[in-house]
Structures are given as C-alpha cells and as structure tokens.
PDB file of N, CA, C and O in Angstrom:
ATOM      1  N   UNK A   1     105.363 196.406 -46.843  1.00  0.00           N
ATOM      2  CA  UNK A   1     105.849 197.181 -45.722  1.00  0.00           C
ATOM      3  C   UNK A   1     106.513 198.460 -46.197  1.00  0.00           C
ATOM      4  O   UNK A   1     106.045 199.443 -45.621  1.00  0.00           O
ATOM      5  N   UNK A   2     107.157 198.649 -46.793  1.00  0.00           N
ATOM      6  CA  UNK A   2     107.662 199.337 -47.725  1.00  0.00           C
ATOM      7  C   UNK A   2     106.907 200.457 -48.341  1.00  0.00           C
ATOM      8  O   UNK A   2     107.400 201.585 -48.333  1.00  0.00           O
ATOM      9  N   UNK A   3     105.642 200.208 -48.921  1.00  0.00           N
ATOM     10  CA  UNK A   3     104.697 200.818 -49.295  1.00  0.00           C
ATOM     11  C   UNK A   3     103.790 202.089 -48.262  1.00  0.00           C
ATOM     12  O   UNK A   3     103.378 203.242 -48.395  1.00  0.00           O
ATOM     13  N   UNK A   4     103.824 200.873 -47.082  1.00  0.00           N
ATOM     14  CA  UNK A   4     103.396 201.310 -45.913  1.00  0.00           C
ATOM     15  C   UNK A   4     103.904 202.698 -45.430  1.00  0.00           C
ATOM     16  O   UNK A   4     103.204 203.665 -45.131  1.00  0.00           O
ATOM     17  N   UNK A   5     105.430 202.595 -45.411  1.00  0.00           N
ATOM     18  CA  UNK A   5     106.117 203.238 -45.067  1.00  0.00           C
ATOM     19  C   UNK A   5     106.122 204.880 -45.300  1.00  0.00           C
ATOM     20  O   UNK A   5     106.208 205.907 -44.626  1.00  0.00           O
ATOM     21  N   UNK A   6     105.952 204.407 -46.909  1.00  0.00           N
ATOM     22  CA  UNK A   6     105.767 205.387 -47.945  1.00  0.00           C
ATOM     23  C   UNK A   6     105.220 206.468 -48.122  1.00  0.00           C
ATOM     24  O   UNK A   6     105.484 207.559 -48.629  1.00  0.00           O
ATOM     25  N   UNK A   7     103.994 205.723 -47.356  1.00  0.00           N
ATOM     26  CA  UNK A   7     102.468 206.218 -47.889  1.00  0.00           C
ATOM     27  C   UNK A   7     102.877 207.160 -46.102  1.00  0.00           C
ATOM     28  O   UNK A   7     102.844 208.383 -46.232  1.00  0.00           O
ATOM     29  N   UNK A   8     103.140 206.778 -44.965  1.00  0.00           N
ATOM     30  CA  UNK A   8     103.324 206.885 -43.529  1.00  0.00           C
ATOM     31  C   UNK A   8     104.068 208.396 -43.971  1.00  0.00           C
ATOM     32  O   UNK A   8     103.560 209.355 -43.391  1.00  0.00           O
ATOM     33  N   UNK A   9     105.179 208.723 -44.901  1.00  0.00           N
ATOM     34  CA  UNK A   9     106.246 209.935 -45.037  1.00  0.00           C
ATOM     35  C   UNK A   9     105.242 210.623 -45.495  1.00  0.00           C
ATOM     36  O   UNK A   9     104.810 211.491 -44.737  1.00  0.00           O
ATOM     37  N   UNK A  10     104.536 210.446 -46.922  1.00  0.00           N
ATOM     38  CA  UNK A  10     103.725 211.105 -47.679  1.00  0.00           C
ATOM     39  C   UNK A  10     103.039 211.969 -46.693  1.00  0.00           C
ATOM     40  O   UNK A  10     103.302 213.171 -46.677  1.00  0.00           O
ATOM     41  N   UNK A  11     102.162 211.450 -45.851  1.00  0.00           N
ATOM     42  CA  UNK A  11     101.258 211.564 -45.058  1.00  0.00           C
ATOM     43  C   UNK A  11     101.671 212.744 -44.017  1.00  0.00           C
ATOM     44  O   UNK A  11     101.051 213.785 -43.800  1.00  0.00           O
ATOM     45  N   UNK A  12     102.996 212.258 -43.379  1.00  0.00           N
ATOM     46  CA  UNK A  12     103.904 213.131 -42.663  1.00  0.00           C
ATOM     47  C   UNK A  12     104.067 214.655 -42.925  1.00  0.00           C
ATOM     48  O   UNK A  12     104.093 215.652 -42.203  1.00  0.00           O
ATOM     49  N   UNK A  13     104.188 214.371 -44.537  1.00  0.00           N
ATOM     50  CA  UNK A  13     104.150 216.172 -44.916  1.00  0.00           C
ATOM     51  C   UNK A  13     102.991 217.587 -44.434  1.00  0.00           C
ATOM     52  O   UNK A  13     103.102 218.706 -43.932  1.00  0.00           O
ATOM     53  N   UNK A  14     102.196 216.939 -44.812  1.00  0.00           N
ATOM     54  CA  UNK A  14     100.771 217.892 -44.533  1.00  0.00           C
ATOM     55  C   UNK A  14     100.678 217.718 -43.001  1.00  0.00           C
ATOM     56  O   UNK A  14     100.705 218.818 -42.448  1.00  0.00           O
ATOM     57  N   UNK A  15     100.587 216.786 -42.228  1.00  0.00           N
ATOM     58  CA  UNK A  15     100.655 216.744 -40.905  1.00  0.00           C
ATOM     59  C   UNK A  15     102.255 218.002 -40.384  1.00  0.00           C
ATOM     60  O   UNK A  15     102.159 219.016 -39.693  1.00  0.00           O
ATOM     61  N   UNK A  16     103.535 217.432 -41.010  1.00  0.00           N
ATOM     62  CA  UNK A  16     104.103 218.899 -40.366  1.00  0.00           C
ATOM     63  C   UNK A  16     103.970 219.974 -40.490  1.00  0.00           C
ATOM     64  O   UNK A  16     104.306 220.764 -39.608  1.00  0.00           O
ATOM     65  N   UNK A  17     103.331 220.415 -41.851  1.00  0.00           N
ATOM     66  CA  UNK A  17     103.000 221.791 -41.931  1.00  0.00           C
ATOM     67  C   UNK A  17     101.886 222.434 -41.324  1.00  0.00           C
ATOM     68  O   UNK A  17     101.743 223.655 -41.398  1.00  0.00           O
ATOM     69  N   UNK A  18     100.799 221.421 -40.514  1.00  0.00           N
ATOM     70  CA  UNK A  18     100.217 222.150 -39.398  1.00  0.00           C
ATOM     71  C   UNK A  18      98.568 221.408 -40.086  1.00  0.00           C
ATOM     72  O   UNK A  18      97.523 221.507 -39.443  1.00  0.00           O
ATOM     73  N   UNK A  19      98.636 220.777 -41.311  1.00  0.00           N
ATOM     74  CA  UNK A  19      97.160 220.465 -41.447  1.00  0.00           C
ATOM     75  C   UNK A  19      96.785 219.115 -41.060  1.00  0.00           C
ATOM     76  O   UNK A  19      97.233 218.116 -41.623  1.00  0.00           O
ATOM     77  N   UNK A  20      95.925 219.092 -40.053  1.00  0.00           N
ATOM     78  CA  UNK A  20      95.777 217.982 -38.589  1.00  0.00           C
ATOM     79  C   UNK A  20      94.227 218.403 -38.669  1.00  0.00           C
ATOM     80  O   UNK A  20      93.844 219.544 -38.925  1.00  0.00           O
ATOM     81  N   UNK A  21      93.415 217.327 -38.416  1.00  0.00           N
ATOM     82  CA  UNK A  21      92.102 217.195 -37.893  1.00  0.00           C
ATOM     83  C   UNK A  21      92.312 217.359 -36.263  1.00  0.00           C
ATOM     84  O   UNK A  21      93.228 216.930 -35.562  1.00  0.00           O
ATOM     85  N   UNK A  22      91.661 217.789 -36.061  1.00  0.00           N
ATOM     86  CA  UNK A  22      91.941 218.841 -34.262  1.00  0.00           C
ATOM     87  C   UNK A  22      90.821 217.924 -33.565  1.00  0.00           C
ATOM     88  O   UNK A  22      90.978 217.362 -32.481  1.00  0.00           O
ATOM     89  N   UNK A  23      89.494 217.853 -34.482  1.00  0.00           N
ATOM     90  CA  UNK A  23      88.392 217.404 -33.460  1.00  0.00           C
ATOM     91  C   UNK A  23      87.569 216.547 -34.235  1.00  0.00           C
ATOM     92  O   UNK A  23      87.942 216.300 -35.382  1.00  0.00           O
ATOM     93  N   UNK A  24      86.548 216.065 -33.827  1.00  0.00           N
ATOM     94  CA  UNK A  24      85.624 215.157 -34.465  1.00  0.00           C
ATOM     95  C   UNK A  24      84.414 216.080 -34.170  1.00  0.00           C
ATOM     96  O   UNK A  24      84.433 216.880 -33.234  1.00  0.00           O
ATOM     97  N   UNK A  25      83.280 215.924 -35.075  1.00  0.00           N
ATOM     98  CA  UNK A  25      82.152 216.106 -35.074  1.00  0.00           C
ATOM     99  C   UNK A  25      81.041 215.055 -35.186  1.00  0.00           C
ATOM    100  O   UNK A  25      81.098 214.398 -36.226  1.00  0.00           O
ATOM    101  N   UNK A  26      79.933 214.717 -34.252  1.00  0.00           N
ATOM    102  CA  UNK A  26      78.986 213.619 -34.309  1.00  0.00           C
ATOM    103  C   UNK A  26      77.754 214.405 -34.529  1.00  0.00           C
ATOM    104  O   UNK A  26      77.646 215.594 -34.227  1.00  0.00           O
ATOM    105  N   UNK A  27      76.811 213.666 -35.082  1.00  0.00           N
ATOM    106  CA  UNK A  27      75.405 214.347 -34.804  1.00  0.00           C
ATOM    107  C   UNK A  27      75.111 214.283 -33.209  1.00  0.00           C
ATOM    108  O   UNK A  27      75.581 213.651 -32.262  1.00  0.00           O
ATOM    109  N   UNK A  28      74.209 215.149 -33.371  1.00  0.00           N
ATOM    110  CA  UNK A  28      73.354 215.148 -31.542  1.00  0.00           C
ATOM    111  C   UNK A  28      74.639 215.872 -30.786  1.00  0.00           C
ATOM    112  O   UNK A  28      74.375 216.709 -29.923  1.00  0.00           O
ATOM    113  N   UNK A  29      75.898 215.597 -31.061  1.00  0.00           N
ATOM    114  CA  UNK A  29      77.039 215.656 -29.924  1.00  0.00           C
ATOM    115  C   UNK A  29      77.898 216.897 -30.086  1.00  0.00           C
ATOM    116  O   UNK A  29      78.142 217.715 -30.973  1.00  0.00           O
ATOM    117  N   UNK A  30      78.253 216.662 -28.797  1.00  0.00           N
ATOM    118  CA  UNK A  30      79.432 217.999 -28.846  1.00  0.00           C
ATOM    119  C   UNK A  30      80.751 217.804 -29.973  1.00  0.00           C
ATOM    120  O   UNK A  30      81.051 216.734 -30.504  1.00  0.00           O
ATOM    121  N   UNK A  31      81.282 218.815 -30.135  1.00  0.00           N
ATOM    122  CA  UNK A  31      82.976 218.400 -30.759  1.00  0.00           C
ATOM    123  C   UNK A  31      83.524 217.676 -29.982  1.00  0.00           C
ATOM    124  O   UNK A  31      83.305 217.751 -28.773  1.00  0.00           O
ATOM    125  N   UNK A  32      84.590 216.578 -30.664  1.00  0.00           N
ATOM    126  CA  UNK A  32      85.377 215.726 -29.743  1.00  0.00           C
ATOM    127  C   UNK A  32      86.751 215.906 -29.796  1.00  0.00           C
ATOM    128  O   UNK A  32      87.468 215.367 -30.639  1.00  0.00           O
ATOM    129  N   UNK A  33      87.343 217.046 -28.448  1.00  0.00           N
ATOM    130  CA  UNK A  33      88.486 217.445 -28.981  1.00  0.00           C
ATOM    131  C   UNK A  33      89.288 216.230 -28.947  1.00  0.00           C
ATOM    132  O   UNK A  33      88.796 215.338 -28.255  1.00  0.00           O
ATOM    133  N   UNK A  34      90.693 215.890 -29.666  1.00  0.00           N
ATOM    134  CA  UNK A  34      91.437 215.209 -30.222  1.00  0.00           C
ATOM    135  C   UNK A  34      92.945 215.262 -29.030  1.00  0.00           C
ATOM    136  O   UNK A  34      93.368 214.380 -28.283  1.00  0.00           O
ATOM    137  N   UNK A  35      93.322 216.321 -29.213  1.00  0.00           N
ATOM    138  CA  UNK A  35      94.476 216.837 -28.407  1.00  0.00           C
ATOM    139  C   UNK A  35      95.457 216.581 -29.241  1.00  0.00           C
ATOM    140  O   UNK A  35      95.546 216.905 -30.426  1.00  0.00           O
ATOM    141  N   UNK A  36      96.247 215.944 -28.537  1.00  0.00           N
ATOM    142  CA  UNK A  36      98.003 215.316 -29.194  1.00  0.00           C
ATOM    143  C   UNK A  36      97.457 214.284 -29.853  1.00  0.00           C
ATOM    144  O   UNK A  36      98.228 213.979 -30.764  1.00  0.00           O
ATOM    145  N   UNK A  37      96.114 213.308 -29.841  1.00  0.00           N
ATOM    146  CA  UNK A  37      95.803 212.108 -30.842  1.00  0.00           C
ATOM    147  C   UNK A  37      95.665 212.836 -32.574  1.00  0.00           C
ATOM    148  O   UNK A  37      95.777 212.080 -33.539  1.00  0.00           O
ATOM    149  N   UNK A  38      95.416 214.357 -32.772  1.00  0.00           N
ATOM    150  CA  UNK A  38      95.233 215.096 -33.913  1.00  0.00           C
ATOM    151  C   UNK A  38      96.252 214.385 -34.796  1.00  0.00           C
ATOM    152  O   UNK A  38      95.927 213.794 -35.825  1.00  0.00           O
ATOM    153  N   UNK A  39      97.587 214.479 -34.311  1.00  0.00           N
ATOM    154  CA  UNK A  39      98.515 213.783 -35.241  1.00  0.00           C
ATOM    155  C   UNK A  39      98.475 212.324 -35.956  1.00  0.00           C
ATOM    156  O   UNK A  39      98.591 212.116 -37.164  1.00  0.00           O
ATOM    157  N   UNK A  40      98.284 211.367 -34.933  1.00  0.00           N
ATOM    158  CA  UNK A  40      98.256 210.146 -35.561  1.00  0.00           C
ATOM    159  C   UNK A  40      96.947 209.744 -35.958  1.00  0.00           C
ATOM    160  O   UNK A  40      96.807 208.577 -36.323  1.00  0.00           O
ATOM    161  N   UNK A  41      95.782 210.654 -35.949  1.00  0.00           N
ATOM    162  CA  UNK A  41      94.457 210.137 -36.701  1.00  0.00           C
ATOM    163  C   UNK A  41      94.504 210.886 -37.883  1.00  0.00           C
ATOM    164  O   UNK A  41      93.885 210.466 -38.860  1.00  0.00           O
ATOM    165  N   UNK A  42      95.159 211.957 -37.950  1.00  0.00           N
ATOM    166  CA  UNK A  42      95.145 212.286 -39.688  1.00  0.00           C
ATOM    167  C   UNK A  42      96.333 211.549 -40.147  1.00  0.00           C
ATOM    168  O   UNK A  42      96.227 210.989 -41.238  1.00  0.00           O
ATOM    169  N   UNK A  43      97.257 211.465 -39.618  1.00  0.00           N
ATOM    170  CA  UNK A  43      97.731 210.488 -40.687  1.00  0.00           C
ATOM    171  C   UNK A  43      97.250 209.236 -40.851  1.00  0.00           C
ATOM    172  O   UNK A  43      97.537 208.709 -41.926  1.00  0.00           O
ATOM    173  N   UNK A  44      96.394 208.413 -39.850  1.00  0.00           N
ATOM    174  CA  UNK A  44      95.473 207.382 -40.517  1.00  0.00           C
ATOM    175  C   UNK A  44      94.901 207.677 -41.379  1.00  0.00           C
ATOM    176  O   UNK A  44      94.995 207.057 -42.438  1.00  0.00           O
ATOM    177  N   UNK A  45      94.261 208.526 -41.255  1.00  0.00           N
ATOM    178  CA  UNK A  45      93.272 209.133 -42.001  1.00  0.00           C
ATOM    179  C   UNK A  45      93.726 209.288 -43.854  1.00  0.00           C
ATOM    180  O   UNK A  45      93.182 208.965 -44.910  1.00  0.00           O
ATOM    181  N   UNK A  46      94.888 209.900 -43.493  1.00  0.00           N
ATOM    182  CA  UNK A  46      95.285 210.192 -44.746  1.00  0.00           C
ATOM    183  C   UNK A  46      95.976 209.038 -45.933  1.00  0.00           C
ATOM    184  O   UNK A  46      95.976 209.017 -47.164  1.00  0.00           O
ATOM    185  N   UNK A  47      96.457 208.262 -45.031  1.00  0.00           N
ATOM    186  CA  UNK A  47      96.798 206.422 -45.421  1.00  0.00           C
ATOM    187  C   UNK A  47      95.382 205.853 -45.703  1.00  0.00           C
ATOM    188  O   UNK A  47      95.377 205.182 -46.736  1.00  0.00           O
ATOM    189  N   UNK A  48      94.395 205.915 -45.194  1.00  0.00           N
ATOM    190  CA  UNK A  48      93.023 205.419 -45.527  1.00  0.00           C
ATOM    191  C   UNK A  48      92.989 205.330 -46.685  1.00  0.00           C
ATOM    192  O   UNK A  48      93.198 204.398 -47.462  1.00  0.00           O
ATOM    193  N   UNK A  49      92.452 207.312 -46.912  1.00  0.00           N
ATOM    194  CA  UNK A  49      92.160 207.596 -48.297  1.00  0.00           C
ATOM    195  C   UNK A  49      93.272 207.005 -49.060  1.00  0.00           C
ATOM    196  O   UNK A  49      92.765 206.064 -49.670  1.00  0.00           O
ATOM    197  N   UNK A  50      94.665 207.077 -49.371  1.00  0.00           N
ATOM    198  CA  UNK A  50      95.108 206.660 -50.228  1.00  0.00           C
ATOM    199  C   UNK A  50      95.147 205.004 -50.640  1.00  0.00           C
ATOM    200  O   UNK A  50      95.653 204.483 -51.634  1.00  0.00           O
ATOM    201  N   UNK A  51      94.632 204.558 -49.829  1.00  0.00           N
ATOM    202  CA  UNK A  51      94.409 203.015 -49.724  1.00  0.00           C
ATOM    203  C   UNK A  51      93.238 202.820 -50.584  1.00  0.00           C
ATOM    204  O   UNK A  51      93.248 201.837 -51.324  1.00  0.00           O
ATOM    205  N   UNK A  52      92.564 203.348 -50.591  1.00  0.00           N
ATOM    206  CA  UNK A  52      90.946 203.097 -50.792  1.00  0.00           C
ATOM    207  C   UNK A  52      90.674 203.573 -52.232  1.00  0.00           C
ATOM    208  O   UNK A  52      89.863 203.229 -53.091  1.00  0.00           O
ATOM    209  N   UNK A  53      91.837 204.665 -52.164  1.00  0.00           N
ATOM    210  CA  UNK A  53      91.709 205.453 -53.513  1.00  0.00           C
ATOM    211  C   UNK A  53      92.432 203.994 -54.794  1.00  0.00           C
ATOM    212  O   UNK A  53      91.966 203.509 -55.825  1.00  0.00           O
ATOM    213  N   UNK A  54      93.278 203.832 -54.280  1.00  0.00           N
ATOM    214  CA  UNK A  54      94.195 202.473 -55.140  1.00  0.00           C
ATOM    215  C   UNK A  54      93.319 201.355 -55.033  1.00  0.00           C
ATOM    216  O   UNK A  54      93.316 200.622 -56.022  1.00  0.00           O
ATOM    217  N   UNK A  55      92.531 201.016 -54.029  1.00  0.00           N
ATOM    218  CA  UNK A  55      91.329 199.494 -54.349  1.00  0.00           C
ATOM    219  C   UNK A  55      90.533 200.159 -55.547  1.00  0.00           C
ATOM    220  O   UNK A  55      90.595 199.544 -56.612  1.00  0.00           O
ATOM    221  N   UNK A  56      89.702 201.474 -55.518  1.00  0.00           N
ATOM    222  CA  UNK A  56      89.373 201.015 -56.795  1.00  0.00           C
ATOM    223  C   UNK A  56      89.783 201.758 -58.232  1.00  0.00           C
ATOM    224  O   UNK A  56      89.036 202.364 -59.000  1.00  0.00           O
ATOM    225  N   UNK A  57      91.078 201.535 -58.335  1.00  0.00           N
ATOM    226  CA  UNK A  57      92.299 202.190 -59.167  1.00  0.00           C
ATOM    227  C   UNK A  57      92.372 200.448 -59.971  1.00  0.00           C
ATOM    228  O   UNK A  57      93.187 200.033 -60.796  1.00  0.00           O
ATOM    229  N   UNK A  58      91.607 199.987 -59.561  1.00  0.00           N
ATOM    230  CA  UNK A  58      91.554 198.322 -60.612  1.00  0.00           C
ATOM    231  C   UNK A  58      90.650 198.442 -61.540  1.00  0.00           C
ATOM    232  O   UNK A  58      90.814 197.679 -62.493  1.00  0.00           O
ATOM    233  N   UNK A  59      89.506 199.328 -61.603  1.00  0.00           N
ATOM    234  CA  UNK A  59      88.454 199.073 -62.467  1.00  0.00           C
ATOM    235  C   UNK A  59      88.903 200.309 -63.179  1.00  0.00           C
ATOM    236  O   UNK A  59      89.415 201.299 -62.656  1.00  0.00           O
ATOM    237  N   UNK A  60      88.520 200.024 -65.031  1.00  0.00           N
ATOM    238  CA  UNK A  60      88.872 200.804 -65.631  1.00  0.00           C
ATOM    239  C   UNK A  60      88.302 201.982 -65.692  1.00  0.00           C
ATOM    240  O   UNK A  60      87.081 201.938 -65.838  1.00  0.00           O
ATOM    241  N   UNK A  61      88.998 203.491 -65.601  1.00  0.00           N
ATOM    242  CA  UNK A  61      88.178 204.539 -65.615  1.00  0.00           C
ATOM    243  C   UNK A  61      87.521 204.392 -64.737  1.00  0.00           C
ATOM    244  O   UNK A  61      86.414 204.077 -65.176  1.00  0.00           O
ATOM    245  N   UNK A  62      87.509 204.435 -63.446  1.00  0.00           N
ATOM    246  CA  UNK A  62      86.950 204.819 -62.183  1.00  0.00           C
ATOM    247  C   UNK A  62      87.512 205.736 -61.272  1.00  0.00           C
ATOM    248  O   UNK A  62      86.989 206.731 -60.769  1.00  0.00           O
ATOM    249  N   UNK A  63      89.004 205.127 -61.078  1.00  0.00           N
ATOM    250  CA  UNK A  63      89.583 206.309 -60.333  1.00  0.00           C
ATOM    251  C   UNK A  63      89.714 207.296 -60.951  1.00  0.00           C
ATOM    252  O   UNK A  63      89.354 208.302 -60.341  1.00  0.00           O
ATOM    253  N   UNK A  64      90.266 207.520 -62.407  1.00  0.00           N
ATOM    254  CA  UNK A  64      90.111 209.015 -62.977  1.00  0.00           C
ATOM    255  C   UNK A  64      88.820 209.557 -62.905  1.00  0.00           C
ATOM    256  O   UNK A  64      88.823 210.609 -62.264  1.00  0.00           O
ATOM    257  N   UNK A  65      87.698 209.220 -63.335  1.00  0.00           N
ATOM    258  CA  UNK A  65      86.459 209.767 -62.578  1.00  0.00           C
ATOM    259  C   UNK A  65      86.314 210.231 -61.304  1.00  0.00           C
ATOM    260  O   UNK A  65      86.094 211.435 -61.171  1.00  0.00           O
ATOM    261  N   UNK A  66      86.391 209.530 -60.330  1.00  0.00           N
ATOM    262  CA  UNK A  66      86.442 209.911 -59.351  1.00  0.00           C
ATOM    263  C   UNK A  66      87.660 210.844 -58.793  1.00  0.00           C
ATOM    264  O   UNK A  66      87.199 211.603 -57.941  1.00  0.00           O
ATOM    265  N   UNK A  67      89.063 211.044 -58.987  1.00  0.00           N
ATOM    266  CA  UNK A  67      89.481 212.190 -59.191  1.00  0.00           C
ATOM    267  C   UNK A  67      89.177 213.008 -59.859  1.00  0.00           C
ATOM    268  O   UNK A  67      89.696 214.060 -59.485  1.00  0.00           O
ATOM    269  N   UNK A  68      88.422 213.152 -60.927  1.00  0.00           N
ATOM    270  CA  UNK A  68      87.893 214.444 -61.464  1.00  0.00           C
ATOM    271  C   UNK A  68      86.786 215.063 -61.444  1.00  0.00           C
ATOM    272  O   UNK A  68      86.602 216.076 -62.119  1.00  0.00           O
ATOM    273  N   UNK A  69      85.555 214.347 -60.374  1.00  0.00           N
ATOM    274  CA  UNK A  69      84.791 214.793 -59.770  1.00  0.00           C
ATOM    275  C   UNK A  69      85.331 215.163 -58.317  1.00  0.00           C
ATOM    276  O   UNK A  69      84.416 215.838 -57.844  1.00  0.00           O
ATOM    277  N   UNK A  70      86.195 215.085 -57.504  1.00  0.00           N
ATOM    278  CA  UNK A  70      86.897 215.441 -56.255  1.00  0.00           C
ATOM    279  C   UNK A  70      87.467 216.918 -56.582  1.00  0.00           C
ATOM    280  O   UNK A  70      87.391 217.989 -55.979  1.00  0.00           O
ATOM    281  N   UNK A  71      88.140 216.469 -57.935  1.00  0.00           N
ATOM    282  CA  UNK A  71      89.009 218.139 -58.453  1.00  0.00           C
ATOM    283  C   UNK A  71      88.125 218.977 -58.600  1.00  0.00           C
ATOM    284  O   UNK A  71      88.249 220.141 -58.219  1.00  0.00           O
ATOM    285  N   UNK A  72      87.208 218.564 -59.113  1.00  0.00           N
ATOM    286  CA  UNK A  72      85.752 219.470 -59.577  1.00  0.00           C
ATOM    287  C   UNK A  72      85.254 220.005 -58.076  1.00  0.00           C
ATOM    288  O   UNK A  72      84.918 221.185 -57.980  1.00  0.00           O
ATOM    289  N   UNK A  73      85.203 219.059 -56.801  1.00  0.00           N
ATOM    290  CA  UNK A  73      84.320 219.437 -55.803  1.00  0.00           C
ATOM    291  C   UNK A  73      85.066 221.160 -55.037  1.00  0.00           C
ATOM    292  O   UNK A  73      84.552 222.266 -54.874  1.00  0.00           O
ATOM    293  N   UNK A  74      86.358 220.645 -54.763  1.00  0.00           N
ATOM    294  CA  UNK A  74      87.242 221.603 -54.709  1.00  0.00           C
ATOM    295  C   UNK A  74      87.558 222.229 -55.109  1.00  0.00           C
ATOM    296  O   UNK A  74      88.027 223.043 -54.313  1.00  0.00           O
ATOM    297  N   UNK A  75      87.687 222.571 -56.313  1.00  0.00           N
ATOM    298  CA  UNK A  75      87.842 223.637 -56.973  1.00  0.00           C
ATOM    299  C   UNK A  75      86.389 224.572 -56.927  1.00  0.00           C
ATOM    300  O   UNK A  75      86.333 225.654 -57.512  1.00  0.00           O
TER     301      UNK A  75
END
C-alpha cells in the first residue's frame, strides 16, 4: 500500500505540471475527448508503466535493455 502510494505522488508530478493524456485515439474512430477523466487516466497510466516496468526488472538484464532501447527511442 505504501508503494502504491508512492508510485500515486510520483505520478502526481508530471500530471501537475500540465502533462495529461487529453484524448484517446482508436482506429476507424474519432478522438475520444477525455475531459476532467485526463487526470486520473494518466496517472493510471503512468502507475501501469511503472508496474510493468518492475515485473520484468526480475530477469537478468532485461530491464536495462529495455531502458536503453526506450532512451535510444527518445532521444
């Protein structure tokens, strides 16, 4: 719970400084505006990834790979 929490503040940051997923995009479909839900789906969103990123942070040399192909994509 604790962790939860954690990860919930982390998350909080980039959401107050204004970076929020606004809308969804589908194939075939229109944009799906979000409204006031913008807030609490990026911070799911952003708890996801860090969740997902730590499942496979068990196998050796995977997550550093995969962070350094992410750093690579972005950059």
């Amino acid at each position: 719970m604790v962790k939860l929490a954690g990860e919930l503040a982390a998350a909080a940051i980039p959401v107050a400084a204004g970076a929020t997923i606004d809308h969804l995009t589908l194939p075939l479909m229109h944009p799906i505006d979000l409204g006031a839900l913008q807030y609490p789906v990026t911070m799911l969103w952003i708890v996801a990834l860090m969740n997902s990123f730590n499942f496979i942070d068990g196998m050796a040399g995977l997550a550093a790979g995969i962070g350094t192909i992410t750093a690579g994509t972005f950059a």
